[in-house]
VMD Tcl script that draws the C-alpha trace (Angstrom):
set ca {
  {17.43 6.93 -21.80}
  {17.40 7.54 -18.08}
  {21.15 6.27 -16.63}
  {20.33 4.87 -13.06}
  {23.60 4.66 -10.34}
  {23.16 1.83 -8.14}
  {25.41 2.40 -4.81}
  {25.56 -1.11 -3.17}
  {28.26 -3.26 -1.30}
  {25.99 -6.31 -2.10}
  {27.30 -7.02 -5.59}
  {25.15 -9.99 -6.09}
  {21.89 -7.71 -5.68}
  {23.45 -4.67 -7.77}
  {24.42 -6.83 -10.67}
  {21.09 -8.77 -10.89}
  {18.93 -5.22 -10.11}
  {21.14 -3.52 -12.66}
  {20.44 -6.20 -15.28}
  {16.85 -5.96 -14.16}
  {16.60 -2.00 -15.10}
  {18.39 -2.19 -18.03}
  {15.42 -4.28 -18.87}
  {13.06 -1.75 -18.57}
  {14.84 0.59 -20.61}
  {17.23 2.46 -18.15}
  {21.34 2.67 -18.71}
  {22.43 1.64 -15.39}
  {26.55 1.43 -13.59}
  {26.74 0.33 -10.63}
  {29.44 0.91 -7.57}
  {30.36 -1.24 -4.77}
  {31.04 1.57 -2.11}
  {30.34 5.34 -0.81}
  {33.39 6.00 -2.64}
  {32.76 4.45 -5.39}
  {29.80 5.78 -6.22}
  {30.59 9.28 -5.19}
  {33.45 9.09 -8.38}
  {30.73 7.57 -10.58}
  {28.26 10.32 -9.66}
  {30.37 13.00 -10.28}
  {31.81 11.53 -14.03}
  {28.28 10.49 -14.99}
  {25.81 12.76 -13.54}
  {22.94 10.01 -13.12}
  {19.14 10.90 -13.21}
  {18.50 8.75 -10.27}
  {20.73 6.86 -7.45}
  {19.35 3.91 -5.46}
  {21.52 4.44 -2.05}
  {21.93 1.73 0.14}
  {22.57 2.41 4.06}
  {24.52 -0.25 5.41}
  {27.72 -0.31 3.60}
  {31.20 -0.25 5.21}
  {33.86 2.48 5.75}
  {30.76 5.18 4.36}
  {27.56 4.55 4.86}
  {24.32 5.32 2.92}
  {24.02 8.23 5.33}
  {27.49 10.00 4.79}
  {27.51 8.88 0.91}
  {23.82 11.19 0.72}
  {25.42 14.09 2.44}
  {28.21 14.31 -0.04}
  {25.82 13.40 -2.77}
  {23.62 16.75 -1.91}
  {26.93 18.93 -1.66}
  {27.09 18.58 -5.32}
  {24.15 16.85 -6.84}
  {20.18 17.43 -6.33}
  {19.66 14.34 -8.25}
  {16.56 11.81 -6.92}
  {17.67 9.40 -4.31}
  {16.01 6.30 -3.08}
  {17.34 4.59 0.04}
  {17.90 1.07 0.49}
  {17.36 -0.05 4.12}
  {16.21 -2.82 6.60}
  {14.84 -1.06 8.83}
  {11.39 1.33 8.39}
  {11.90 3.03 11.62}
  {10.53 6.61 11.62}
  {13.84 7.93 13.01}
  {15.57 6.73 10.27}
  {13.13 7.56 7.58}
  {12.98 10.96 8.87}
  {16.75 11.57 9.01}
  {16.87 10.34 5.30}
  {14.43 13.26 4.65}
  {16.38 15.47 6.82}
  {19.39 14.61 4.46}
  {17.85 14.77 1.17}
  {16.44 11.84 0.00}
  {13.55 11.30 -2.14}
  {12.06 7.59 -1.37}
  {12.45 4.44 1.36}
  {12.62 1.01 -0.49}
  {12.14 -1.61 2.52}
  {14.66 -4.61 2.33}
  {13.62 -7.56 0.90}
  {11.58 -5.74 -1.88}
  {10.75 -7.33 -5.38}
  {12.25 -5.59 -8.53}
  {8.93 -4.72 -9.68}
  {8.15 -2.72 -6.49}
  {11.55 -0.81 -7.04}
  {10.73 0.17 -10.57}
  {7.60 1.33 -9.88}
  {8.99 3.86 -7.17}
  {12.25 4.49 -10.15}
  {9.15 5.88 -12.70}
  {7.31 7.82 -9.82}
  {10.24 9.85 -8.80}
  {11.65 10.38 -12.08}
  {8.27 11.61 -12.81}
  {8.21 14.05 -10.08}
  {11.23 15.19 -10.87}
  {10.23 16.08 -14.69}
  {6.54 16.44 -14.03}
  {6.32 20.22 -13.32}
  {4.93 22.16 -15.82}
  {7.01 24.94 -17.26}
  {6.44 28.32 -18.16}
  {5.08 29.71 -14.30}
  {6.60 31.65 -11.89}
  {5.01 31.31 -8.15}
  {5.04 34.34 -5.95}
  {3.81 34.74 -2.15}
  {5.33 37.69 0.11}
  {9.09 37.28 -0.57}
  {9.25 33.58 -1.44}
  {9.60 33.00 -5.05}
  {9.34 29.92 -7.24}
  {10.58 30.02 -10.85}
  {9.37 26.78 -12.16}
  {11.58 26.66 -15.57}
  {14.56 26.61 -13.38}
  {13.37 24.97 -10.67}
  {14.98 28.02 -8.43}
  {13.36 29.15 -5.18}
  {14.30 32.27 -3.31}
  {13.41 34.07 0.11}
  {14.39 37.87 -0.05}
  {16.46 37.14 -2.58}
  {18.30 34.66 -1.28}
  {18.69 30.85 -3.09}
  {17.07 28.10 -0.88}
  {18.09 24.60 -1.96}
  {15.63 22.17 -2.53}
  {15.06 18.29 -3.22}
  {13.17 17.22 -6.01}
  {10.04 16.40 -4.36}
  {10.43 19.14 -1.60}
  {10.33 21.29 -4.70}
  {7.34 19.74 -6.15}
  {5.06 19.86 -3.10}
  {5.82 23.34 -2.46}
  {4.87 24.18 -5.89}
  {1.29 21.80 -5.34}
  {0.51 24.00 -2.23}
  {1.79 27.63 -3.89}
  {-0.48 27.11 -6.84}
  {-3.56 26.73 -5.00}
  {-2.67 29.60 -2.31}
  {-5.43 29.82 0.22}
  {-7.03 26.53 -0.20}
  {-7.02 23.18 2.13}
  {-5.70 20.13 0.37}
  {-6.15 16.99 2.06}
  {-3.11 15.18 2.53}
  {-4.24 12.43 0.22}
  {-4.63 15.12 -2.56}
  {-0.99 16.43 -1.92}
  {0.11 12.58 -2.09}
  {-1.55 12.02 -5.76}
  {-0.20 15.34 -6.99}
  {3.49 14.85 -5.46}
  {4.02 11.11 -5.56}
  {1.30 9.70 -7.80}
  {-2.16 8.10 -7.67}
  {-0.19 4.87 -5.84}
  {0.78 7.03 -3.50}
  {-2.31 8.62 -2.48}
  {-2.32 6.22 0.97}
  {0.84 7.47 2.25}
  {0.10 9.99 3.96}
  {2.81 10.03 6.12}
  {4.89 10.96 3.38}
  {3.49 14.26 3.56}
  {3.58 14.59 6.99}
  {7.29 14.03 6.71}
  {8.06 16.47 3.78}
  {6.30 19.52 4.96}
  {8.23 19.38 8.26}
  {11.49 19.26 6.81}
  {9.82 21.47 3.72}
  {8.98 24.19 6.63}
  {12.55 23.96 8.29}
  {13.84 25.68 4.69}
  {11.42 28.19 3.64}
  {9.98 29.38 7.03}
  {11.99 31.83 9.10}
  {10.65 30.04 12.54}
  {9.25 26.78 11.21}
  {7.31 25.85 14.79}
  {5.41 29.64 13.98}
  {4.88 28.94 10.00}
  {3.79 31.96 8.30}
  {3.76 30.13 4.55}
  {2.62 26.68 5.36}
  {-0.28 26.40 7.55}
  {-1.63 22.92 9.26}
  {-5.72 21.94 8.55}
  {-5.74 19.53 11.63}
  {-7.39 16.15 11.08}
  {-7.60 17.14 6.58}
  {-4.27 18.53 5.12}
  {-2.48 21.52 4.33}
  {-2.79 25.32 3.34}
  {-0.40 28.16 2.00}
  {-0.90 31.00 2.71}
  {0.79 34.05 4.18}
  {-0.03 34.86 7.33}
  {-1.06 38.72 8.46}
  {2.47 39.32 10.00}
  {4.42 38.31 6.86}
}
mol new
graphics top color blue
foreach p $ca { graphics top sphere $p radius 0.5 }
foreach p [lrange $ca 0 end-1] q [lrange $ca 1 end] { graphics top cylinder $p $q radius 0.2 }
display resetview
């Protein structure tokens, strides 16, 4: 059974979302702070955290950062606001998915399955190699020259997507079934969003890429270019 952390200074929401997901078959805790949840992360080791932002004394966006200094579990973030310089600095952090406040349960729990699905989804057994960037997929371990580079979930799953079909264009629509899931396959700008920050860890000089190469107006192809 999937255990779900819910990090939330609105008790009234946590209790009635937790009693919600333990409905559909998740074990769920749920922690009233940064701080709180930080402890509960590190004694339980969750398979997903829904992250609020606004909370006092440590926000959703210093909460993340410590989450990703020891954790690479999924994260959905909690917000009122669906500014893009917000989404994107959730990205930049590591998170995996924007729930919009007010939401409905069902909404959440749809997004819950998709992620835990990316997260689990990739088949096993392969091992991706381009130039000096590696991807062992039963470890989920990527490395440049040798060196580790540390990736979310999904950034992990979309680079996989694009290495497996080196050299062709997929539409960004294409990349958004195969990463998200077949409700995703409108949000584009999901993409858009992941292969920047995607590009700022696996290419050397991310405004040059050499791996991840723009189809204006389509989607996106890997591919190494002449000088790698």
């Amino acid at each position: 059974m999937p255990e779900i952390l819910m990090i939330d200074d609105d008790q009234s929401l946590s209790s009635l979302l937790c009693e919600f997901l333990s409905g559909q078959g998740y074990a769920t805790r749920c922690a009233s702070n940064g701080r709180a949840g930080l402890r509960e992360m590190f004694e339980r080791k969750p398979d997903l955290i829904i992250l609020d932002v606004t909370m006092p004394q440590m926000d959703g966006w210093e909460t993340l950062k410590r989450i990703r200094e020891m954790s690479d579990a999924p994260v959905i973030m909690l917000t009122a606001r669906d500014d893009e310089s917000d989404i994107l600095r959730g990205f930049s952090i590591g998170a995996d998915d924007y729930v919009t406040k007010p939401f409905s349960f069902a909404q959440l729990a749809a997004r819950i399955k998709a992620v835990l699905a990316r997260k689990g989804g990739t088949p096993s057994g392969e091992h991706l190699i381009s130039g000096n960037l590696e991807v062992d997929i039963p470890s989920r371990r990527v490395t440049r020259g040798g060196e580790i580079i540390s990736l979310t979930p999904t950034e992990f799953n979309l680079l996989s997507a694009l290495m497996r079909r080196q050299g062709e264009v997929l539409s960004s629509e294409e990349l958004a079934r195969q990463v998200w899931g077949p409700q995703y396959a409108s949000e584009v700008g999901f993409v858009r969003r992941y292969v920047w920050h995607l590009r700022q860890k696996v290419e050397k000089d991310p405004e040059n890429p050499q791996y991840i190469h723009n189809e204006r107006g389509y989607g996106y192809r890997f591919q190494i270019s002449e000088e790698q």
